[in-house]
TIVODREN-277413 format. One line per 4 residues: number of its first residue (from 1); their letters; for each residue x negated, y, z of C-alpha. Coordinates in pm, 1 decimal, padded with zeros to 6 digits. Last residue first. Layout:
BEGIN
NUM	A	X/Y/Z | ...
// end
This chain:
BEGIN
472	XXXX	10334.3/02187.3/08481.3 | 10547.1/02080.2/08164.4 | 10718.6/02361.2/07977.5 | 11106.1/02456.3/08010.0
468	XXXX	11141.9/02815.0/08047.0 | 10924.5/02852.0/07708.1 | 11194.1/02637.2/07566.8 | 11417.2/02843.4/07640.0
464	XXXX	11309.1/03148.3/07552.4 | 11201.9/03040.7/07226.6 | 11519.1/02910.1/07158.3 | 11724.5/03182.6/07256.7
460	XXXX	12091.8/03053.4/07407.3 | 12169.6/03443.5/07452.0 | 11917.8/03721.0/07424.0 | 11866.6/03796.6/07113.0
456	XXXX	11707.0/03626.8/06838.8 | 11620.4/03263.7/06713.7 | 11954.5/03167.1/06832.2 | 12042.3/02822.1/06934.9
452	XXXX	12444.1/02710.5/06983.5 | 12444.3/02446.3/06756.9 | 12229.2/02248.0/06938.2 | 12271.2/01862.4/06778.2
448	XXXX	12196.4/01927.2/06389.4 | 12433.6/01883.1/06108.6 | 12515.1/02255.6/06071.5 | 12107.2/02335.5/06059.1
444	XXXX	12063.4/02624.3/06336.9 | 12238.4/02982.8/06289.2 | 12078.8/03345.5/06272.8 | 12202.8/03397.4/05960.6
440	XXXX	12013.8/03574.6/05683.0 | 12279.1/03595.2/05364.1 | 12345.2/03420.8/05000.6 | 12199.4/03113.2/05094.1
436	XXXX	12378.7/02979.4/04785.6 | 12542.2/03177.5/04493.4 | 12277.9/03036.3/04281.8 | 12263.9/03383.2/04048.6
432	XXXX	12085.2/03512.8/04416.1 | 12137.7/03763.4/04731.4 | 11831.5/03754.8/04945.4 | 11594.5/03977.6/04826.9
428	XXXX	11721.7/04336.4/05010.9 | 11632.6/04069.4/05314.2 | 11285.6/03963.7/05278.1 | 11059.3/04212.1/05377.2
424	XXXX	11248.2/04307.4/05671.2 | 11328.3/04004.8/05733.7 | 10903.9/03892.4/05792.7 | 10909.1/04195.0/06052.6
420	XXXX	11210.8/04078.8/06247.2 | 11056.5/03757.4/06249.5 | 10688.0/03873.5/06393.9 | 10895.8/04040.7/06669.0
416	XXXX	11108.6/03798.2/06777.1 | 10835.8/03572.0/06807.1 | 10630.1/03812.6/07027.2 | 10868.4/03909.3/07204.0
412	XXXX	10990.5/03538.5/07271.1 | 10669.1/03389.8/07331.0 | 10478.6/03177.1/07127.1 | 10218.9/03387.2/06975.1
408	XXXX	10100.1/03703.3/07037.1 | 09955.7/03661.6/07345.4 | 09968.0/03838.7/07664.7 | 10297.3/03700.0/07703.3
404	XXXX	10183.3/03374.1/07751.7 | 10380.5/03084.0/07554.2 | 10127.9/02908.7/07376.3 | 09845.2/02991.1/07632.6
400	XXXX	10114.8/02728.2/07900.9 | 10129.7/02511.5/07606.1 | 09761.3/02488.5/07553.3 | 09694.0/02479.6/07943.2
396	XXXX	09965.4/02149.9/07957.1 | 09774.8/01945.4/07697.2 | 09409.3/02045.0/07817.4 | 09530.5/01911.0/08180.8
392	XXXX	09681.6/01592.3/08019.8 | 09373.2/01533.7/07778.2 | 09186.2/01554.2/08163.3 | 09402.5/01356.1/08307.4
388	XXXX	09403.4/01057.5/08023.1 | 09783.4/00974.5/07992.7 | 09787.2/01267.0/07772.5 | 09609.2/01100.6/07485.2
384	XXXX	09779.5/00764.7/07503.1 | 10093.6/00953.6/07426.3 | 09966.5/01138.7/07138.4 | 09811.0/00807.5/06963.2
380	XXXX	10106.2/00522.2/07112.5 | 10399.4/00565.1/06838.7 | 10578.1/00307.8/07004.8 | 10609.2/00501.6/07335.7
376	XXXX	10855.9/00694.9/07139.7 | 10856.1/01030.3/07161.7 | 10876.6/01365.9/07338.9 | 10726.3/01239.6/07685.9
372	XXXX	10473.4/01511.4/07845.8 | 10703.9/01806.4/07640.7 | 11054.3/01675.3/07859.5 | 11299.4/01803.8/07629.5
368	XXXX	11478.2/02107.7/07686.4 | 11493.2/02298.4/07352.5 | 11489.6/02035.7/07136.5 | 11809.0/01877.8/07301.9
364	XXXX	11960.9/01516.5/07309.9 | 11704.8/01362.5/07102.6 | 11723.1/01202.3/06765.3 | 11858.9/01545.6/06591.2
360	XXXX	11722.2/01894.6/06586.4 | 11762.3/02227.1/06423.0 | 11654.3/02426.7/06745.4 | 11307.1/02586.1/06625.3
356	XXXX	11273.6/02296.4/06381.4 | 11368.8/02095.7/06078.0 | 11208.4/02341.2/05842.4 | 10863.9/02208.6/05935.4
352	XXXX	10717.1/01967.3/05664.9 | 10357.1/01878.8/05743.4 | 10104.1/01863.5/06039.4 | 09724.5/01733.6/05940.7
348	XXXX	09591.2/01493.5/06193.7 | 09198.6/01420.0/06121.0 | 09057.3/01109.9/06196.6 | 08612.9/01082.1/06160.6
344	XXXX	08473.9/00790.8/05971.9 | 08193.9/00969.7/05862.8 | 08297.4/00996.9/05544.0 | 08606.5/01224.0/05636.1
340	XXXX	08919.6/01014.0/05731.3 | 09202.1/01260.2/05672.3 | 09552.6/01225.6/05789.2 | 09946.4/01366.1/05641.6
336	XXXX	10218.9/01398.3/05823.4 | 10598.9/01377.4/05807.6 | 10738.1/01065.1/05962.8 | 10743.3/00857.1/06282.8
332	XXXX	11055.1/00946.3/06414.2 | 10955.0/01112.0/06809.8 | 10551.6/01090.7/06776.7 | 10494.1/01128.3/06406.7
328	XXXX	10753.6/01419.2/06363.4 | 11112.7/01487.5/06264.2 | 11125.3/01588.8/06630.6 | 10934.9/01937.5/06559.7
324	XXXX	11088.8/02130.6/06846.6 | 10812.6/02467.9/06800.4 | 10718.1/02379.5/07130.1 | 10634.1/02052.8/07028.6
320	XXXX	10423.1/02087.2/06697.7 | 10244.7/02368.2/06856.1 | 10106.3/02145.9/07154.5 | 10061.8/01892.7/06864.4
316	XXXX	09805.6/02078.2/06692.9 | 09680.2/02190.2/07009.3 | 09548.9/01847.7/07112.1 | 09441.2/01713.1/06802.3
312	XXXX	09218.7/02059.9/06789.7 | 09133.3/01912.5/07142.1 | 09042.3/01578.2/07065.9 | 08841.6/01665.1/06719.5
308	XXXX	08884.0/01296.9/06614.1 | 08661.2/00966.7/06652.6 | 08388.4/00999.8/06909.8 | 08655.0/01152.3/07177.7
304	XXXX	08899.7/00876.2/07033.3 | 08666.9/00599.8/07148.0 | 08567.5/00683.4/07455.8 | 08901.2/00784.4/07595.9
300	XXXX	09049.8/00442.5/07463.3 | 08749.2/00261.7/07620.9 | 08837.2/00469.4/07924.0 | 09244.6/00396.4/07973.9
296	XXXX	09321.1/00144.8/07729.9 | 09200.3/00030.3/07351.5 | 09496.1/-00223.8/07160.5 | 09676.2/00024.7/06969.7
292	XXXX	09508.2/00320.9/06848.0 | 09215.6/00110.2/06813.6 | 09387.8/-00130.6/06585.9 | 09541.7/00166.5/06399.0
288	XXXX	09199.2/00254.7/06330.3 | 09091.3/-00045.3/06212.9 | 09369.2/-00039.2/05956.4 | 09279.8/00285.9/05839.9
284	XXXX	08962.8/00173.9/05723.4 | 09014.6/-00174.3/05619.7 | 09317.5/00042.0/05368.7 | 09078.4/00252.0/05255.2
280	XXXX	08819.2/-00019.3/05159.6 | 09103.2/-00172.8/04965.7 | 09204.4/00163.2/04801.5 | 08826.6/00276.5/04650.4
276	XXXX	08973.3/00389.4/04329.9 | 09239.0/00567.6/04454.5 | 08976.7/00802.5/04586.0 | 09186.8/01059.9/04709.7
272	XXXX	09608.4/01094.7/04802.0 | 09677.6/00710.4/04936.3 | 10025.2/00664.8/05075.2 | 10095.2/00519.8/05434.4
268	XXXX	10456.2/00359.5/05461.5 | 10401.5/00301.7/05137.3 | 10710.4/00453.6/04838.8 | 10743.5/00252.8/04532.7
264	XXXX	10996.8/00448.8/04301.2 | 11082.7/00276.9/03956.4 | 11221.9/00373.6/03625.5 | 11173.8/00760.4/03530.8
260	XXXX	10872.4/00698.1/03716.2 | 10741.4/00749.0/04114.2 | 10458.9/00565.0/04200.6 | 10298.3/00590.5/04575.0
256	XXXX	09973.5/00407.8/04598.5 | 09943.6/00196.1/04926.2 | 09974.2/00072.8/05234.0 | 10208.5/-00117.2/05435.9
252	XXXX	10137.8/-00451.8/05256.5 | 09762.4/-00348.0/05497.4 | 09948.3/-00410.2/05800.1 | 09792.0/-00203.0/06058.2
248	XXXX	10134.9/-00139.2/06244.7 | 10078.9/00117.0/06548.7 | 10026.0/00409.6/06359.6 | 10357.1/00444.9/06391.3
244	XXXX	10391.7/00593.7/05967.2 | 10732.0/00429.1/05938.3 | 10870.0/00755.8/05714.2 | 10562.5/00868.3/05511.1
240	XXXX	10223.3/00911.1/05610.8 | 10020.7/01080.6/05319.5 | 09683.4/00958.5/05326.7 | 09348.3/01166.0/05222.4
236	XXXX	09041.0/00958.3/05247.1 | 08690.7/01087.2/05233.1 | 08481.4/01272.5/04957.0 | 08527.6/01624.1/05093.1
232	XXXX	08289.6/01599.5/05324.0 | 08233.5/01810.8/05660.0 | 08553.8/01841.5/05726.3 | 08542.0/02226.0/05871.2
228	XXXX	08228.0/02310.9/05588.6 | 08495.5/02151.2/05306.0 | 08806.9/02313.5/05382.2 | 08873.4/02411.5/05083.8
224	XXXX	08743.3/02111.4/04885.8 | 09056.5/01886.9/05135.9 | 09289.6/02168.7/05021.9 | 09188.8/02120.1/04664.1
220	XXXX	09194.6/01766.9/04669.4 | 09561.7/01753.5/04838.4 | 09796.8/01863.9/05087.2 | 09945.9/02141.0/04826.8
216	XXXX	10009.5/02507.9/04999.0 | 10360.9/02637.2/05042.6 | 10502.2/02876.3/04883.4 | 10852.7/02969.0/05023.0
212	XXXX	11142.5/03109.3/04790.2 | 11386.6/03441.6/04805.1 | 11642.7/03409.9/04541.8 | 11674.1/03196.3/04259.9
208	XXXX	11763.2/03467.7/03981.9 | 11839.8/03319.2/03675.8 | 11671.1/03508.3/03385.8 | 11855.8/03700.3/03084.2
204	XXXX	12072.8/03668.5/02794.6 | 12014.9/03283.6/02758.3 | 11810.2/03210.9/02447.9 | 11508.8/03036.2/02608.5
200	XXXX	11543.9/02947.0/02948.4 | 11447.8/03195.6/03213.3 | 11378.9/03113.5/03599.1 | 11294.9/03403.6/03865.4
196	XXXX	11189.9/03329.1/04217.9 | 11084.2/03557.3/04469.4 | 10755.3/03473.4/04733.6 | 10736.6/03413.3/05108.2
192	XXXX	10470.4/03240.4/05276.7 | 10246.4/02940.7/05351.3 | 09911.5/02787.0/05455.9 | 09871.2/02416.3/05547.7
188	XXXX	09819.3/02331.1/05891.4 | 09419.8/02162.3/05934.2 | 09313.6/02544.2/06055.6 | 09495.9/02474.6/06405.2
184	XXXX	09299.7/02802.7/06543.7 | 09677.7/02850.8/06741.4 | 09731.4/03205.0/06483.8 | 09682.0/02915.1/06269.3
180	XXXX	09953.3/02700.4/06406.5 | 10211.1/02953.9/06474.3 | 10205.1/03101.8/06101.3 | 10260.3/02731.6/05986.3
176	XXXX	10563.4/02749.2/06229.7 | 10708.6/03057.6/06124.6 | 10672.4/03015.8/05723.8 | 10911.2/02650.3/05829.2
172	XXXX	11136.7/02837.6/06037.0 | 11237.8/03162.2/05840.3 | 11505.5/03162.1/05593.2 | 11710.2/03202.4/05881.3
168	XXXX	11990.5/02986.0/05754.5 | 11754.1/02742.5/05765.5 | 11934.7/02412.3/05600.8 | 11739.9/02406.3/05252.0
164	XXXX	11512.0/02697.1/05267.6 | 11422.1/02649.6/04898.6 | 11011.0/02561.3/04802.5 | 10802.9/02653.1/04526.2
160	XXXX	10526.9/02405.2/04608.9 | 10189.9/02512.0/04428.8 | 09918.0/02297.6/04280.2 | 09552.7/02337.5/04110.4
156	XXXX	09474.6/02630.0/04354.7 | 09116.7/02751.2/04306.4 | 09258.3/03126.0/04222.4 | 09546.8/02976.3/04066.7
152	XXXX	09383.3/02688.9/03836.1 | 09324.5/02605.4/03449.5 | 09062.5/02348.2/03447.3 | 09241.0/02128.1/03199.0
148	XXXX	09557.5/02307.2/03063.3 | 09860.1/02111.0/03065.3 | 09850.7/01953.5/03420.9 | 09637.6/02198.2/03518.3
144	XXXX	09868.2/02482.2/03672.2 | 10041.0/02250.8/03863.3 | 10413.5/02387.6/03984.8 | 10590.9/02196.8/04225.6
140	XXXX	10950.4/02246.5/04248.4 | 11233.5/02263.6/04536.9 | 11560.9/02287.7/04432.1 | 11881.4/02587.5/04469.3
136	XXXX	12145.3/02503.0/04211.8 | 12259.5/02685.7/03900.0 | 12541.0/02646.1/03766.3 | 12488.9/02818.4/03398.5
132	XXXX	12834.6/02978.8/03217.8 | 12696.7/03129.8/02868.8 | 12389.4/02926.6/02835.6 | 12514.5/02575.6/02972.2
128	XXXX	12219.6/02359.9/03022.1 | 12301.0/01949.5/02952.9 | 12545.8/01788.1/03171.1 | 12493.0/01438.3/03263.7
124	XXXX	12495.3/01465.2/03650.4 | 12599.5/01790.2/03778.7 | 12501.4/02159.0/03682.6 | 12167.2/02298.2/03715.9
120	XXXX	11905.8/02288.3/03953.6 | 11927.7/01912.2/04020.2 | 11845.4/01842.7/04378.2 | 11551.5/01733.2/04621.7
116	XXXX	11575.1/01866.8/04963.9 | 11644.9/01552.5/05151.6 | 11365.0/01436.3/05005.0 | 11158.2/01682.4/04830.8
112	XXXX	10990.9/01768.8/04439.7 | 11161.2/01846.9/04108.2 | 10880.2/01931.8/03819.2 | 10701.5/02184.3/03630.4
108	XXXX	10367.6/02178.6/03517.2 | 10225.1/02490.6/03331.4 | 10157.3/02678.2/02949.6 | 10124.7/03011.7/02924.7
104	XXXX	09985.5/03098.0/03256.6 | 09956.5/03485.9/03342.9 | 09860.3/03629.9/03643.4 | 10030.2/03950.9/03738.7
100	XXXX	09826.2/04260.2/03976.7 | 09974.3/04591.4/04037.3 | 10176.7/04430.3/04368.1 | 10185.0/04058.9/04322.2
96	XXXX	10340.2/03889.7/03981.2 | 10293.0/03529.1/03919.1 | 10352.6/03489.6/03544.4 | 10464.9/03087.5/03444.9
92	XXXX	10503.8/02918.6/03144.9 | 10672.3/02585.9/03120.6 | 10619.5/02269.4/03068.9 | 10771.7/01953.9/03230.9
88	XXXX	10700.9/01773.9/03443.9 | 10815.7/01396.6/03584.7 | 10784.0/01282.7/03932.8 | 11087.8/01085.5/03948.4
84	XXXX	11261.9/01049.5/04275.4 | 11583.2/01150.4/04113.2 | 11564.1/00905.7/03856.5 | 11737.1/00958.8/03492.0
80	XXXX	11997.8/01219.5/03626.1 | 11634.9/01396.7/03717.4 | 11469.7/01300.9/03400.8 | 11764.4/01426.2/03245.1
76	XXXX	11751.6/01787.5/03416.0 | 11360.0/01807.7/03349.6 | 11408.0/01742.6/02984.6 | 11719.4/01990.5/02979.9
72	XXXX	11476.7/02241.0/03134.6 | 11166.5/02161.5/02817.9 | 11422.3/02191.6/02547.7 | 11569.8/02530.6/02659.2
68	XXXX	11261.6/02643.6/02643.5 | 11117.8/02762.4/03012.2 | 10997.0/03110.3/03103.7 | 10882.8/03062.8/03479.9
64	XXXX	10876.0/03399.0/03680.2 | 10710.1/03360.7/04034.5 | 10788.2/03735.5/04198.2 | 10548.4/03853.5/04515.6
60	XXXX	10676.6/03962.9/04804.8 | 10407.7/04051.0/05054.2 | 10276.1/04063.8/05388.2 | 10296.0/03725.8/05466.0
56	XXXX	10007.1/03692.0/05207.6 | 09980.9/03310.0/05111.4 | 09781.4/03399.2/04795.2 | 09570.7/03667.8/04939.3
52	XXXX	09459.5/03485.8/05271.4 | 09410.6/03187.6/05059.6 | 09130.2/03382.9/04854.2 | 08987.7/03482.0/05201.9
48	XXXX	08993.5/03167.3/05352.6 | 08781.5/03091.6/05041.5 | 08554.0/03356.9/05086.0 | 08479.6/03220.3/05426.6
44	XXXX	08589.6/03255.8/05752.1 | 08639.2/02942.6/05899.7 | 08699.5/02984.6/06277.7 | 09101.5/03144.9/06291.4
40	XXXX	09129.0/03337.1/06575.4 | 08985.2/03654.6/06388.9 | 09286.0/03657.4/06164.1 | 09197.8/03857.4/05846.4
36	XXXX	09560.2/03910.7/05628.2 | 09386.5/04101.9/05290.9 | 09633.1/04320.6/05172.6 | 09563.6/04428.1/04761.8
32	XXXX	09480.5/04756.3/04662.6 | 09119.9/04637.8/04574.6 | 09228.9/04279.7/04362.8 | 09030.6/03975.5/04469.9
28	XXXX	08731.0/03944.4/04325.5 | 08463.5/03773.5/04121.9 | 08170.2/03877.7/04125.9 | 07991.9/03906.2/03791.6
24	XXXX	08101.4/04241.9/03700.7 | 07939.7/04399.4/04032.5 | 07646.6/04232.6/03918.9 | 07654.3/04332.0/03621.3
20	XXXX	07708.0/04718.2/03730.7 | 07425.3/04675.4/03947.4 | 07197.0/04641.1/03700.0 | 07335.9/04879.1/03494.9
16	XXXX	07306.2/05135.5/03764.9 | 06940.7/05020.6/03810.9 | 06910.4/05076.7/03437.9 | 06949.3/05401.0/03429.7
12	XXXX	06788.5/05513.2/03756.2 | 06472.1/05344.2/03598.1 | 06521.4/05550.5/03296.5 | 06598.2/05870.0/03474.3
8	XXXX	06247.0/05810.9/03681.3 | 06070.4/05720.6/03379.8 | 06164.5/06046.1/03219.8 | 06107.6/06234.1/03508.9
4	XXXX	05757.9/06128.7/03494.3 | 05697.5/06176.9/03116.4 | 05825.5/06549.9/03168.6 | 05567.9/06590.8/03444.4
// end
């Protein structure tokens, strides 16, 4: 009897270890941690989970890079050197998130934007000052390998730290990408808020940026991620820069960007993946542009249904234009990125939102603009699309669920409500050692054409506006 409860304590031993092991092996997210499940999104997989905790709009947490003094005046030169360069620098980065802090010693820094792209210190030709800095709000990119091989974020390689240049809100951009996956649009890249720290080696303490956006990288790692939704992740990846009509199939059009300390070549359509393979790229898209151009009525219809998700095409750009995006493919042919999957399949990825939500230019008003005609007839894929009845139909019902007040999406409750929520965790953060941005203020872009939107309230509201102004 002994014998047998001996075996039976042994086996409950080492089942415990087992277990244990296994439990060891897994690897996890932190316990305490928020997970953000959206059951209208279609992939759920552990890697929409591991996104879920990185782009968390339901935390704060504080990116703190720890620079030498060497490495930032490096970065400053190369900027006064070439502002378009694409340059980093090293730097070591903690990302801290409730209980939990991950810990890089050594990570690429450098400037990234357009419009958006600044020196963070000082003007042109001045060196860091470590008793009286001038700092300036910039947008970075942070790649955890470029130092380190392998070394990653939880599968992230890359990471835009990104101001809210011109959104007074600090909310439009994080808003948007919200909208399109609460839509199912799962080709948006993810986002959300995070704090900012920056400390150069001997100065008495950190500069304090302020309240940042993260925003996901449109690259290998987001094509990998999204692998069972693509169905390969050995396609084509272009960036589509300003130009990008898909109406031109000039191949001198397309391209490799390079950006040096000396030169900037920018393509109209810019090659992300398989660099090596750019000539049968280029044949690629430039058939397709053919197509997008020269098919009618129902060899167009035909064609398109065999070569793109129509309606996920459909709603992306249902969100795109209720949400005002003019800086867009259809109205200014600009700011997207496309993925041609190995089976020859198009997919529309949206990209760069902060001009939005009544910051507009290049049309009389955002707010009001006829939905069925937002662009130029000379960017032909969207238009071509709703010209068919039934894209039309699809088109209209998409906008119409957009904006129904039984959803939480669109509307202006529901808007309001999600951004009241968002500046609540946001605004004891605001304040910063820039001196810019300093306070939430419900105010388009100054340079913009509808000064008098509001994203709250109920006067000149842009959401309920333009939900009073949708195509039947």
């Amino acid at each position: 009897m002994d014998n047998l409860f001996l075996k039976i304590r042994l086996n409950a031993f080492w089942l415990v270890i087992f277990v244990l092991v296994l439990y060891s092996c897994k690897q996890e997210l932190p316990e305490n941690e928020p997970i953000d499940d959206n059951p209208s999104v279609t992939e759920v997989t552990d890697t929409t989970r591991v996104l879920d905790y990185i782009f968390d709009h339901a935390a704060l947490p504080h990116y703190k890079l720890a620079i030498s003094a060497e490495e930032w005046n490096k970065l400053l030169t190369y900027f006064d050197q070439n502002n378009q360069n694409e340059e980093y620098v090293n730097t070591a980065c903690s990302i801290e998130k409730s209980t939990k802090t991950f810990q890089f010693t050594s990570t690429g820094l450098r400037m990234r934007g357009n419009t958006s792209r600044r020196r963070p210190e000082g003007v042109t030709g001045e060196l860091h000052n470590s008793t009286n800095p001038d700092w300036h709000h910039a947008s970075f990119t942070l790649k955890f390998n470029k130092f380190k091989k392998g070394q990653k974020l939880l599968g992230q390689e890359k990471l835009i730290l990104k101001w809210f240049k011109d959104d007074a809100m600090y909310v439009r951009e994080l808003y948007c990408y919200d909208l399109f996956r609460r839509f199912g649009v799962w080709t948006a890249p993810r986002s959300s808020y995070c704090r900012l720290s920056i400390h150069v080696a001997g100065d008495a303490k950190p500069a304090y940026y302020g309240v940042y956006q993260s925003v996901e990288s449109i690259d290998e790692d987001y094509i990998k991620q999204r692998a069972a939704l693509f169905g390969s992740t050995d396609g084509f990846l272009w960036k589509a820069n300003w130009g990008a009509d898909l109406s031109d199939s000039d191949k001198n059009r397309m391209g490799l960007e390079v950006h040096t300390l000396t030169s900037n070549y920018d393509p109209v359509y810019d090659l992300k993946t398989n660099d090596k393979e750019l000539e049968t790229a280029k044949i690629q898209l430039s058939q397709f542009i053919d197509s997008v151009r020269i098919l009618k009525d129902n060899a167009f219809k035909n064609w398109i249904s065999k070569r793109t998700d129509v309606d996920l095409l459909l709603k992306t750009y249902c969100v795109n234009v209720i949400c005002g995006m003019w800086d867009d493919y259809w109205k200014n042919k600009n700011n997207f990125y496309f993925y041609f999957d190995r089976s020859g399949r198009f997919w529309f990825i949206p990209y760069d939102y902060d001009n939005t939500l009544g910051t507009s230019l290049l049309m009389s008003n955002s707010g009001t603009q006829n939905l069925l005609s937002w662009g130029s007839s000379s960017n032909p894929l969207i238009a071509k699309l709703i010209i068919i009845p039934e894209y039309r139909t699809k088109y209209v019902n998409y906008l119409n669920e957009l904006n129904s007040s039984t959803n939480d999406l669109f509307y202006v409750d529901k808007s309001e409500a999600r951004i009241r929520n968002w500046h609540k965790l946001i605004s004891n953060y605001i304040r910063n050692d820039t001196g810019e941005d300093m306070e939430i203020k419900d105010v388009p872009a100054s340079w913009g054409n509808c000064p008098q939107y509001r994203l709250l309230g109920a006067t000149d509201n842009f959401f309920r506006v333009r939900g009073n102004n949708l195509p039947e």
